[in-house]
C-alpha positions as CSV (number, residue, x, y, z in Angstrom):
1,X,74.9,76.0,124.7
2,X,74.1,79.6,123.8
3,X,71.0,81.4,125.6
4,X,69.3,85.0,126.1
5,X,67.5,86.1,128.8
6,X,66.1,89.6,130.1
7,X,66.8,88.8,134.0
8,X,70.7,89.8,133.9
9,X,71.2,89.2,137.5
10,X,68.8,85.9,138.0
11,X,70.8,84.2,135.1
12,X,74.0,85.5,137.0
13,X,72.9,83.9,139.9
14,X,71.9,80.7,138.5
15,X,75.1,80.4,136.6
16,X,76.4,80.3,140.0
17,X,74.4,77.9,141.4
18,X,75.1,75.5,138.6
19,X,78.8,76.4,137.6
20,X,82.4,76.4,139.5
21,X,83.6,79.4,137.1
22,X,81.0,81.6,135.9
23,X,81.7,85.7,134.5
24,X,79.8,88.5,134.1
25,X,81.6,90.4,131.2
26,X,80.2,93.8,132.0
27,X,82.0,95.6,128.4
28,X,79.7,98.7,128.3
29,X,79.7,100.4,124.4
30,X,76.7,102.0,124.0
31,X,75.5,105.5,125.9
32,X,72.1,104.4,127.3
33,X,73.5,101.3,128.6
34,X,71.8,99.0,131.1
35,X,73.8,97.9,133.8
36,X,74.3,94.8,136.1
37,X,73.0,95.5,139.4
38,X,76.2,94.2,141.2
39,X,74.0,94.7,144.6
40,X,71.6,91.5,143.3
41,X,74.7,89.1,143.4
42,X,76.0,90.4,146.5
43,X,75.1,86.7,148.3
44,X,77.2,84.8,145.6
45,X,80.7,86.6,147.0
46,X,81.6,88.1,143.5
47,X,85.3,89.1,142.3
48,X,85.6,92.6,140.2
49,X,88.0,92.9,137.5
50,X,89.0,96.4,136.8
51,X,91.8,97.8,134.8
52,X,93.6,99.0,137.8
53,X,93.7,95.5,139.4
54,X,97.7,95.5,139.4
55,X,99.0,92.5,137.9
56,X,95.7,90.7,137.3
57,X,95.7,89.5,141.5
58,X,91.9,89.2,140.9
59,X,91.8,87.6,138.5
60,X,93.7,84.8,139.2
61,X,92.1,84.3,142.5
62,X,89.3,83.7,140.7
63,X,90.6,81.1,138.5
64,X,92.3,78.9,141.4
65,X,89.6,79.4,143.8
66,X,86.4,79.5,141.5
67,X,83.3,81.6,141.7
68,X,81.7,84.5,140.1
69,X,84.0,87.3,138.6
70,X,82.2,90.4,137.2
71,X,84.8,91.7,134.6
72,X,84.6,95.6,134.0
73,X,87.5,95.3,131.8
74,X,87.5,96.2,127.8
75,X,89.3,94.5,124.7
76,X,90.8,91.6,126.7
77,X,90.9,88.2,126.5
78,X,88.6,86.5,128.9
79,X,89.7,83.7,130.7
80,X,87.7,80.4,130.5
81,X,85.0,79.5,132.2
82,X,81.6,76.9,132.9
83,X,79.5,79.9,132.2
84,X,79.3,83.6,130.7
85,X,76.5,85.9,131.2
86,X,77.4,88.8,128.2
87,X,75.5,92.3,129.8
88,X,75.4,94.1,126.6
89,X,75.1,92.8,123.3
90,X,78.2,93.2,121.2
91,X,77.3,95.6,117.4
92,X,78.7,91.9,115.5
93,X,78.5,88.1,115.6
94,X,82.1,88.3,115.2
95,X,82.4,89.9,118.7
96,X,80.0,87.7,120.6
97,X,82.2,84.8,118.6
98,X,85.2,85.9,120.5
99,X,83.6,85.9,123.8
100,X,81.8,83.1,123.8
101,X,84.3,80.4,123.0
102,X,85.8,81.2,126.6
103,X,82.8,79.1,128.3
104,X,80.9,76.4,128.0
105,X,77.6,77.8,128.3
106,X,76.8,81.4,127.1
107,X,74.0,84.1,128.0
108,X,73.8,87.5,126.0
109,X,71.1,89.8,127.6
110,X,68.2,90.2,125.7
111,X,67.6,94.4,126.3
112,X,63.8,95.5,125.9
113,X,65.1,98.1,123.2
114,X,68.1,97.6,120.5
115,X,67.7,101.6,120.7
116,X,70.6,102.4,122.2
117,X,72.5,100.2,120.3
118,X,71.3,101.7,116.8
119,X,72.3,104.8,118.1
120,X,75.5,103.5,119.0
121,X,76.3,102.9,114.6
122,X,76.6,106.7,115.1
123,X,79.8,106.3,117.1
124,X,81.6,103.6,115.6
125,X,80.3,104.1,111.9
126,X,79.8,107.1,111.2
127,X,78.2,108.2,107.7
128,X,80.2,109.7,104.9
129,X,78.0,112.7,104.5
130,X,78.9,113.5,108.3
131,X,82.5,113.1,107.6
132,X,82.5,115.3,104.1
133,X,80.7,117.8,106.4
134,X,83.6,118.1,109.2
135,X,86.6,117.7,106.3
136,X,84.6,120.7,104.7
137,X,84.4,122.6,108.1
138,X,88.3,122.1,108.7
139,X,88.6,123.1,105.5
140,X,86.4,126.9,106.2
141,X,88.8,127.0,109.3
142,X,92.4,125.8,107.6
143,X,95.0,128.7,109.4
144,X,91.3,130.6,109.9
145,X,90.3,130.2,113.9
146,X,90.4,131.4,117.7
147,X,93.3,128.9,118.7
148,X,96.1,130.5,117.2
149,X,97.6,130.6,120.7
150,X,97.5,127.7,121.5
151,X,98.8,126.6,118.3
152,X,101.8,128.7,119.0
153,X,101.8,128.1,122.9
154,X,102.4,123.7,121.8
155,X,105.0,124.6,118.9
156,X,102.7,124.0,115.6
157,X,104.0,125.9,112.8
158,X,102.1,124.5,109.9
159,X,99.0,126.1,109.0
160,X,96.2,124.0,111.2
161,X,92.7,123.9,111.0
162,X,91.5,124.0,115.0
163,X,87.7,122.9,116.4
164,X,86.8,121.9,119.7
165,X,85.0,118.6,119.7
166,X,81.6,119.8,121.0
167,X,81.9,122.3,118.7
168,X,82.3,119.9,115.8
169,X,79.9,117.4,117.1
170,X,77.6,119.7,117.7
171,X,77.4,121.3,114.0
172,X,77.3,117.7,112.1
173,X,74.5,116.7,114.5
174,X,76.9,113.3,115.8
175,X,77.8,112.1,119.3
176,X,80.4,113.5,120.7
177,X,82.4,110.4,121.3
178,X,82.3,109.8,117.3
179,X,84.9,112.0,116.8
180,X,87.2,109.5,117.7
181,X,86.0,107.6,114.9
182,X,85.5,110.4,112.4
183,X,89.2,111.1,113.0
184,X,90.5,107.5,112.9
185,X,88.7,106.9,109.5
186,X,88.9,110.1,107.9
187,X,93.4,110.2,108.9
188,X,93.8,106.9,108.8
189,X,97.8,105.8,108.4
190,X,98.5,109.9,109.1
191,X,97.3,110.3,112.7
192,X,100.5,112.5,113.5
193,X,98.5,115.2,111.8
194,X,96.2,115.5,114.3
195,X,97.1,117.3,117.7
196,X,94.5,116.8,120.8
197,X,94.6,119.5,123.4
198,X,93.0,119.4,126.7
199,X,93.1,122.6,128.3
200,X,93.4,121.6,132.2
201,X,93.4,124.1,135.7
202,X,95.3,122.5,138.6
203,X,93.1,122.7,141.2
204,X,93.9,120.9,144.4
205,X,96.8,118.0,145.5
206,X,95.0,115.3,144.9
207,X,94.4,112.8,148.3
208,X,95.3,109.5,146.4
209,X,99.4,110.2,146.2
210,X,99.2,107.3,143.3
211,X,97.8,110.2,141.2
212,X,100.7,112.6,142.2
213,X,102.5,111.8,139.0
214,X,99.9,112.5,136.7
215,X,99.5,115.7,138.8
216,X,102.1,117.1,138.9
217,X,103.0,116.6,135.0
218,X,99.7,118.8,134.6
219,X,101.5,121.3,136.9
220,X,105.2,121.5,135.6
221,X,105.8,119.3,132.4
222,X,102.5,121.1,130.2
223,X,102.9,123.9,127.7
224,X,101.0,127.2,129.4
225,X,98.9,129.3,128.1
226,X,96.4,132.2,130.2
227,X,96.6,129.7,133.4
228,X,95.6,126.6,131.3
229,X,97.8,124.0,131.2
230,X,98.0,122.3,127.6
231,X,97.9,118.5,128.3
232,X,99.1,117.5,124.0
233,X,97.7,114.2,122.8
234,X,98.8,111.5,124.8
235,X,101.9,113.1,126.2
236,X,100.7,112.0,129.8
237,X,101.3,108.2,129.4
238,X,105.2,109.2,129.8
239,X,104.3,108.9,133.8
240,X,101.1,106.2,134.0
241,X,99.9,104.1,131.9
242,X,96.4,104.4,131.8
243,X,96.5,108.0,130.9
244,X,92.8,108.6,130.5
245,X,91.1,106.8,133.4
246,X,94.2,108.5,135.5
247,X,92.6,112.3,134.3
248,X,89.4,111.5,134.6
249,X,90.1,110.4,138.3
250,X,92.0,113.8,138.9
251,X,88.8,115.4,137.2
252,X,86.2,113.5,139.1
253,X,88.1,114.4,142.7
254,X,88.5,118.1,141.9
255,X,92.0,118.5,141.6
256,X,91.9,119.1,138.0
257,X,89.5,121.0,135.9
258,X,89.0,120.2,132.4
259,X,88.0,122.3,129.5
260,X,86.9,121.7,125.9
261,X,89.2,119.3,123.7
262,X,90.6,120.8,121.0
263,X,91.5,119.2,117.9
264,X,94.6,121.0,115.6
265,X,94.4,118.8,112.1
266,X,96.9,119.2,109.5
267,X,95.4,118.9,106.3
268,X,98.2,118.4,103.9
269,X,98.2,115.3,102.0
270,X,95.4,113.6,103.3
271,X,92.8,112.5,101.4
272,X,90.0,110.7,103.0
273,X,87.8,108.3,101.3
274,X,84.5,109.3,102.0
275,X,83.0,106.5,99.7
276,X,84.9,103.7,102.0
277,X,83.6,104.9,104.9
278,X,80.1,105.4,103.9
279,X,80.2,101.1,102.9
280,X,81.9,100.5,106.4
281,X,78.8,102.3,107.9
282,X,76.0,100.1,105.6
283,X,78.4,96.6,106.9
284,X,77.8,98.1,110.6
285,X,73.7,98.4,109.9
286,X,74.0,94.7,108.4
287,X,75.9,93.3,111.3
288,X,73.8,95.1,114.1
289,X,70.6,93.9,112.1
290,X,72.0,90.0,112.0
291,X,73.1,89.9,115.6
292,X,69.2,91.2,116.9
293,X,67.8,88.7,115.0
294,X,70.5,86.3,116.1
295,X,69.9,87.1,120.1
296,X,66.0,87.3,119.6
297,X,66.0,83.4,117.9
298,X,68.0,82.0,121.0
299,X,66.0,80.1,123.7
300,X,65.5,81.5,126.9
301,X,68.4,80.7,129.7
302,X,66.2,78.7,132.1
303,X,66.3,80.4,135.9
């Protein structure tokens, strides 16, 4: 049975009451999201899946013992359970489809506002007139910008164009984590013409020595340039896995600083189709639009 409610954490705790397996599938997308107050549950013991559980030990703890596991983790495949309590909506039915055919009984919350989640189109569908804006602005800036030394500093020699995300975002009037998808639609099939650069300062050792790695490859194995060391694309996963979550660690405990991302984008022979991307962003609005109605017409999960 499929139900919405707008008491996340009462329909968590329910679940429990009535269920050996239950999860909380906390897979936050949007940027005004509304999160499960993990301090309401405290009473039913739950588990917390996160990506840096080694080896899943969680996880399966949960499964042979039972419970309630609240999983922070993205694009996985959930294990079954009696019941699933879905935080935040997913943009498609497709999604939710996915999701909910790991239990037997599923919840999606029912948020006060979709806002946030029409905002969110922004980020994963982006319009074509944004993205003929940017390829236009790359195109004002093709071997014409203020990064030509760190062009030459990570061993470019093509003529690039070069724009620092906020400085891109902030032109075409887009969130600046749609980049990501202006750049996967708009290069699609020739990513290796785009170079990311992080400019990075090396602060302070950082106190957990499982960051060490990632440290000290910021320190000694970065291109240089005026102090900043050049951390290229995703050079960094040669020494941990999870690249990203690893710098934003070293960023949040002070022993890196982090500047603006810069984006170096080879223009030669790519050709992006504006018109496709313009239709994928009309399928998003129908999708979003179908799965609010879809969540609003479910019966309310009884607490």
């Amino acid at each position: 049975m499929i139900y919405s409610t707008t008491e996340m954490e009462q329909a968590a705790i329910r679940m429990h009451q009535t269920s050996k397996r239950v999860i909380v599938h906390c897979d936050y997308r949007i940027e005004r999201r509304i999160r499960f107050r993990q301090n309401m549950v405290i009473a039913c013991a739950p588990r917390v899946a996160r990506f840096s559980d080694p080896g899943d030990i969680i996880t399966k703890a949960w499964a042979r013992e039972g419970g309630m596991l609240i999983n922070m983790k993205q694009d996985i495949e959930l294990p079954e359970a009696d019941s699933l309590l879905v935080v935040e909506m997913p943009m498609e039915r497709r999604l939710f489809g996915i999701q909910q055919k790991r239990a037997r009984d599923a919840v999606i919350y029912r948020a006060p506002s979709w806002a946030g989640h029409t905002k969110h189109l922004d980020t994963i569908y982006p319009t074509g007139a944004a993205c003929v804006a940017f390829w236009e602005m790359l195109e004002q800036r093709l071997g014409n910008h203020e990064y030509g030394s760190a062009a030459k500093a990570i061993g470019l020699t093509r003529p690039v164009a070069a724009i620092s995300d906020a400085a891109a975002s902030e032109a075409l009037g887009i969130p600046i984590l749609s980049m990501n998808r202006v750049r996967d639609l708009m290069f699609r099939g020739i990513k290796r013409n785009i170079t990311m650069v992080r400019p990075l300062i090396s602060r302070i050792e950082p106190e957990n020595e499982s960051l060490m790695p990632a440290y000290d490859f910021i320190r000694n194995g970065c291109p240089k340039l005026a102090g900043h060391s050049l951390l290229v694309s995703n050079s960094m996963s040669k020494v941990t896995r999870y690249w990203k979550t690893t710098l934003k660690l070293l960023v949040r405990d002070g022993a890196v600083e982090q500047q603006r991302i810069i984006g170096f984008y080879d223009l030669a022979g790519v050709h992006p189709e504006f018109n496709k991307i313009q239709r994928l962003r009309e399928h998003g609005e129908i999708e979003l639009r179908e799965m609010i109605e879809y969540v609003e017409e479910l019966p309310d999960y009884p607490l």
